[in-house]
C-alpha positions as a Python dict, from the first residue, in 0.01 Angstrom:
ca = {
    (1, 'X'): (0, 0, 0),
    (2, 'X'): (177, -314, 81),
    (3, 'X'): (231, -302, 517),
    (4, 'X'): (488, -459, 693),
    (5, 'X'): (273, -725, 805),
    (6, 'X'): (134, -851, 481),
    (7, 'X'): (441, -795, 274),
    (8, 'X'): (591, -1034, 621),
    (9, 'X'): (278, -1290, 514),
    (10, 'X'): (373, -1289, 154),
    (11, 'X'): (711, -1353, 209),
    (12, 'X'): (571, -1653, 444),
    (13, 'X'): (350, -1818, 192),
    (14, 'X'): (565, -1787, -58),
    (15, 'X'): (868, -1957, 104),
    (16, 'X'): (557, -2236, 223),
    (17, 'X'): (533, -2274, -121),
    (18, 'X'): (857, -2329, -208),
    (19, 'X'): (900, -2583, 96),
    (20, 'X'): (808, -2898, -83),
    (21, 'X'): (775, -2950, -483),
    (22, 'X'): (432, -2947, -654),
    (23, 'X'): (253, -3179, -901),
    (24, 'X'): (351, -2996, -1172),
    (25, 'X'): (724, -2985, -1004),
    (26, 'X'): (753, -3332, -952),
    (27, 'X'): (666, -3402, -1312),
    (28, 'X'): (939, -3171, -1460),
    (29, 'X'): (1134, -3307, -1184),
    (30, 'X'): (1107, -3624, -1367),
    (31, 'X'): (1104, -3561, -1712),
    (32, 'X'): (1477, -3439, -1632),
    (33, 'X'): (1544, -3704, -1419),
    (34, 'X'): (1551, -3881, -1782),
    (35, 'X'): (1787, -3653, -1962),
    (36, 'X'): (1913, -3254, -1924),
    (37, 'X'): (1696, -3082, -2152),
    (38, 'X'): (1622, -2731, -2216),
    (39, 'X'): (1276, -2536, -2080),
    (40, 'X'): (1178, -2531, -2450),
    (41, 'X'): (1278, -2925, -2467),
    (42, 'X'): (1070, -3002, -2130),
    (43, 'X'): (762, -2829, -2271),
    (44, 'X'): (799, -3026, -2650),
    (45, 'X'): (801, -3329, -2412),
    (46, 'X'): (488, -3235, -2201),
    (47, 'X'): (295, -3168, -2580),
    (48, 'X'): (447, -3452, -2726),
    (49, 'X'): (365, -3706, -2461),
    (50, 'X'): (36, -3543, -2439),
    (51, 'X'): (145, -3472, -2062),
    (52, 'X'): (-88, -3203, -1997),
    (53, 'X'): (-403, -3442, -2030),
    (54, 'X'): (-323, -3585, -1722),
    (55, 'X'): (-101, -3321, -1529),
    (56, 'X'): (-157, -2949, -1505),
    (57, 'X'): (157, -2834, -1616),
    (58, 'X'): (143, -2470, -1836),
    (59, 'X'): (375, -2333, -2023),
    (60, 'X'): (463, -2063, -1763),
    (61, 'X'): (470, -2311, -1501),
    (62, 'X'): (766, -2490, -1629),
    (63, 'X'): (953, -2174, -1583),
    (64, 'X'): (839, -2099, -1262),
    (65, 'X'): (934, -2500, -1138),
    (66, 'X'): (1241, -2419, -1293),
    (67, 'X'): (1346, -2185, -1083),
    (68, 'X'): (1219, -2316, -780),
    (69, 'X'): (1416, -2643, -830),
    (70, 'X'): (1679, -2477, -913),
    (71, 'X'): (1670, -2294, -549),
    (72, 'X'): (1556, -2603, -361),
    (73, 'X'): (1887, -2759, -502),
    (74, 'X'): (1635, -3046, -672),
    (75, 'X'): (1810, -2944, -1008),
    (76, 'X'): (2115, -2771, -1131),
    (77, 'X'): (2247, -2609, -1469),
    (78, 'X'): (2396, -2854, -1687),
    (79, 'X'): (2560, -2642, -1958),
    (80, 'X'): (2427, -2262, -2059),
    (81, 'X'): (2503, -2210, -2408),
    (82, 'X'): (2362, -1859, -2447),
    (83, 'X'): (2298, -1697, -2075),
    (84, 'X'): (2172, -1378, -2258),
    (85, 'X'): (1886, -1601, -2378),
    (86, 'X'): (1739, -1672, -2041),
    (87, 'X'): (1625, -2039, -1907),
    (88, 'X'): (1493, -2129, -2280),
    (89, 'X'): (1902, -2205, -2320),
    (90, 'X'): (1979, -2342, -2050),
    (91, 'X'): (1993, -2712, -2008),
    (92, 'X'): (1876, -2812, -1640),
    (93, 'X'): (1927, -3188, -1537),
    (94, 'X'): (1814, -3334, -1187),
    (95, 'X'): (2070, -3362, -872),
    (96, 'X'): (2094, -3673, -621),
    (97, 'X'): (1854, -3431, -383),
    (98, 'X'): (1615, -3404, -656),
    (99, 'X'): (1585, -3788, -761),
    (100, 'X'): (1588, -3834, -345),
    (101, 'X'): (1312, -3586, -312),
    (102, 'X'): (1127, -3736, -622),
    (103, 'X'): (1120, -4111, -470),
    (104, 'X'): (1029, -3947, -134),
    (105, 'X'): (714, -3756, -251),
    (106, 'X'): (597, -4122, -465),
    (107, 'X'): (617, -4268, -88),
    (108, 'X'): (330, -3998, 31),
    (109, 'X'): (-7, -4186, 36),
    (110, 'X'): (-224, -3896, -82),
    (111, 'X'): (-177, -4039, -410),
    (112, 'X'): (-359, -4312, -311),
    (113, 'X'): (-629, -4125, -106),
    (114, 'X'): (-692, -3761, -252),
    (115, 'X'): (-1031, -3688, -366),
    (116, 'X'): (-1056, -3496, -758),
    (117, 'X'): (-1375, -3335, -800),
    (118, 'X'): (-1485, -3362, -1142),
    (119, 'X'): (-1756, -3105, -1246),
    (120, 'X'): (-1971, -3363, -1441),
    (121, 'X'): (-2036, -3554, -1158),
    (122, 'X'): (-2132, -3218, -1000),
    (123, 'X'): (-2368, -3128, -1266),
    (124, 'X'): (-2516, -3480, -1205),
    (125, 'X'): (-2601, -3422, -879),
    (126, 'X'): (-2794, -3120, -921),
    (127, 'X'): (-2905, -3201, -1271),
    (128, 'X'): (-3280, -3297, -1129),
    (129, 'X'): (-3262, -2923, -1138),
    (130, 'X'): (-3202, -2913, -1527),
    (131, 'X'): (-3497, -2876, -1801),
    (132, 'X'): (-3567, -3197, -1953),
    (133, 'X'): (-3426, -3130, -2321),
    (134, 'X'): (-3105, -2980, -2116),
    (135, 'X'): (-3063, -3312, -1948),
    (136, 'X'): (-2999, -3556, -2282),
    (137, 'X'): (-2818, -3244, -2420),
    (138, 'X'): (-2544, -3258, -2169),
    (139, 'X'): (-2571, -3667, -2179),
    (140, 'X'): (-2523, -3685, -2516),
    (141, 'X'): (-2242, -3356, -2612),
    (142, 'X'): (-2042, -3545, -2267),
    (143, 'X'): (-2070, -3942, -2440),
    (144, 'X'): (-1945, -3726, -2801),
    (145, 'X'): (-1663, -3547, -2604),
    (146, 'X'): (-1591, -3927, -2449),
    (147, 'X'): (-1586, -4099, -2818),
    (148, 'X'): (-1328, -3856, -2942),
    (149, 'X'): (-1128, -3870, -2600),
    (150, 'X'): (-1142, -4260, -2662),
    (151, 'X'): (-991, -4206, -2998),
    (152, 'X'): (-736, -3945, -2917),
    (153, 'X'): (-646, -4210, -2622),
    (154, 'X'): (-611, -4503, -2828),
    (155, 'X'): (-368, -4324, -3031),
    (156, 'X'): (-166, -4220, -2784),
    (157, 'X'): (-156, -4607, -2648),
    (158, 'X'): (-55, -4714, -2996),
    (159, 'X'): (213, -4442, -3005),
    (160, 'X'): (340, -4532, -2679),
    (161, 'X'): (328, -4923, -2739),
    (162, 'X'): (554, -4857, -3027),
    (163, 'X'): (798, -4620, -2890),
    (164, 'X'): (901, -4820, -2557),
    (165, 'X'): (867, -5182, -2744),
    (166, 'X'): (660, -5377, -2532),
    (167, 'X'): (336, -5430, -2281),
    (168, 'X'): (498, -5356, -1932),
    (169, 'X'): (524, -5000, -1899),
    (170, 'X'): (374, -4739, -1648),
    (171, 'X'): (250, -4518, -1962),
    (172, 'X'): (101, -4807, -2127),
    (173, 'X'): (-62, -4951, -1799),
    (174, 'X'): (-163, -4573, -1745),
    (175, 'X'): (-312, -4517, -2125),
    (176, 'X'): (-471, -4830, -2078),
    (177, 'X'): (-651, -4732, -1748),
    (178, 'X'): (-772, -4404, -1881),
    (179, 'X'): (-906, -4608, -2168),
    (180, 'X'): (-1114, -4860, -1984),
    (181, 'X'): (-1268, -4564, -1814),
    (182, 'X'): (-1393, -4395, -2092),
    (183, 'X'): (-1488, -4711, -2236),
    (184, 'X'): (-1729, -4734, -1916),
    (185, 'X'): (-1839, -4401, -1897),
    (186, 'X'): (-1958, -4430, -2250),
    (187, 'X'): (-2147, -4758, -2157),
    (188, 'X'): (-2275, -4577, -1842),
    (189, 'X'): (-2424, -4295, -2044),
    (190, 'X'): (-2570, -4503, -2281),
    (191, 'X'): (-2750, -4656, -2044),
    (192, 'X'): (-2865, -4345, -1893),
    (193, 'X'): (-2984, -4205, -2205),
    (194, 'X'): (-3164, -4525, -2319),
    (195, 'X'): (-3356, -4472, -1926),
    (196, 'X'): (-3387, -4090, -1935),
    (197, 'X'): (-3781, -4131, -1986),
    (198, 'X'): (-3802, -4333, -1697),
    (199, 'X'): (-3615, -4079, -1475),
    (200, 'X'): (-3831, -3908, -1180),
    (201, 'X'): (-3754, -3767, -781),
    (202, 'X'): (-3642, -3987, -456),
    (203, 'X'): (-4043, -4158, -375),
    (204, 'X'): (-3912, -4157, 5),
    (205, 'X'): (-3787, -3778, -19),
    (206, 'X'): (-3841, -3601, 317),
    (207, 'X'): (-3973, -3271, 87),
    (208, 'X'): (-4148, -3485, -148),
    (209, 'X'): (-4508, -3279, -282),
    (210, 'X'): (-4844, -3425, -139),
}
């Protein structure tokens, strides 16, 4: 049974929640900052654009920012052509607030600063804790999953160079950028792999064995 007091803490987080727009938010947020489209229409986007490579935006969650934008006044029904449909019909286009709140959150400098943890360079760190064959396994199914990434990437920056026309564009600079990365992760891990043999523990470790 639900008390007063956590039912009160609920209600609390999830009006925290609602106090400022998410990642996911602020990427709907701009999608129909663009044009009014439709929930169906923002989603096509996100899948066409390949969106969700780079930004965790589900299905369900475009729903959900939906209707929070809606309530924070950061968006506002266009046109409903079929209210019996639900939000699938409905075309939602960003307010003044919205494109205010947008510019304001781009001005917030954890962009700049917030630390990602990926999970391979987790499994790195602990990997001297892997069996040798498990080691060049991992090295070698991560530099395949890279080499297709690359392709799927380049692609994408060949789609998007033809769509907007020219060089100077945030999703070509961005394609680019996630390009040159994989493109140096690959070198990285061949380099690894060509070394593996060579690999052995710290020789100034405080727990080294005598």
């Amino acid at each position: 049974m639900t008390t007063p007091v956590k039912r009160k803490n609920i209600e609390s987080k999830k009006r925290s929640d609602d106090s400022k727009p998410t990642i996911p938010d602020l990427v709907i947020l701009s999608l129909l900052a663009e044009r009014p489209m439709h929930g169906y229409e923002v989603n096509a986007t996100l899948e066409e654009r390949r969106i969700r490579e780079w930004a965790p935006v589900s299905r369900p969650q475009i729903y959900y920012s939906l209707d929070k934008l809606t309530r924070m006044d950061l968006i506002r029904i266009a046109s409903d052509d079929a209210p019996a449909t639900g939000p699938e019909r409905r075309v939602f286009e960003t307010t003044k607030i919205g494109k205010d709140k947008l510019a304001d959150a781009l001005d917030s400098d954890h962009w700049i600063s917030a630390r990602v943890y990926q999970p391979f360079l987790i499994w790195l760190a602990l990997s001297w804790q892997a069996r040798s064959r498990t080691f060049l396994a991992q090295l070698n199914s991560r530099r395949k999953f890279l080499a297709e990434r690359l392709a799927a990437e380049r692609a994408a920056l060949n789609d998007v160079r033809a769509e907007v026309g020219h060089e100077h564009h945030e999703a070509v600079w961005m394609l680019e950028l996630k390009s040159e990365q994989t493109r140096l992760e690959i070198r990285w891990i061949d380099k690894i792999i060509a070394n593996a043999s060579k690999r052995e523990h710290a020789r100034n470790s405080k727990n080294r064995s005598t």
